[in-house]
N, C-alpha and C positions, 0 to 999 in steps of 0.2 A: 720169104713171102711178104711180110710186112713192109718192106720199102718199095717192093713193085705194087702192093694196092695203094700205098702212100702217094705212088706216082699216077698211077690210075685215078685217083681221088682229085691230084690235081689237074689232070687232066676234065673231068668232068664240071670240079666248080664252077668255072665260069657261069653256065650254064644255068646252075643254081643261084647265083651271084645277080644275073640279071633283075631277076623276079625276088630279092631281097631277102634268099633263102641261104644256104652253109651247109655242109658237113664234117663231121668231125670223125676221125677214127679213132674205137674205144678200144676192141681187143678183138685178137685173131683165135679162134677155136676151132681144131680139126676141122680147117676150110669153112668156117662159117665167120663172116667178118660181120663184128659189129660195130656202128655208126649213131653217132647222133647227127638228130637233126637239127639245126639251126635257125635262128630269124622267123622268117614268112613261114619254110617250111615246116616249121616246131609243131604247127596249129592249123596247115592247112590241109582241109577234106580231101585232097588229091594224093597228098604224101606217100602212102602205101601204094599210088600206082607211080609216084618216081622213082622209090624206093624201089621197088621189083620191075617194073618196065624199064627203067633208066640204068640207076644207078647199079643194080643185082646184073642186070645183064652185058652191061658194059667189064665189070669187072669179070664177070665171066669165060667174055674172050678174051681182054688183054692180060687176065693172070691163072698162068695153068693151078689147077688146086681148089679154087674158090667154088665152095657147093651153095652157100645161099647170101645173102646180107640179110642182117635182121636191124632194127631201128630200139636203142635205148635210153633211158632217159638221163 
């Protein structure tokens, strides 16, 4: 599972990348993948809704398994 959200992840950066933002992946737990966030995104009041609109949901279709993403420091 870890190399398909690895790929899913690079799939998404860009995205983050524009707006001066990153993530990072920290560790895979019974389907819950945890992330850091990066740059802009570190600090920005929106995060938690890229975080679960964006990024939680995207990996939820392109990887069977994945029950949440959660954001660490």
């Amino acid at each position: 599972m870890k190399t398909e959200v690895s790929q899913a992840l690079e799939e998404v950066r860009p995205s983050l990348q524009v707006d001066g933002g990153d993530v990072e992946l920290v560790d895979i737990e019974d389907g819950v993948v945890k992330v850091r966030l990066l740059g802009h995104c570190a600090g920005c009041p929106m995060s938690q809704m890229t975080l679960k609109m964006g990024i939680e949901s995207y990996l939820k279709k392109k990887v069977p398994g994945v029950k949440s993403v959660e954001s660490v420091q």
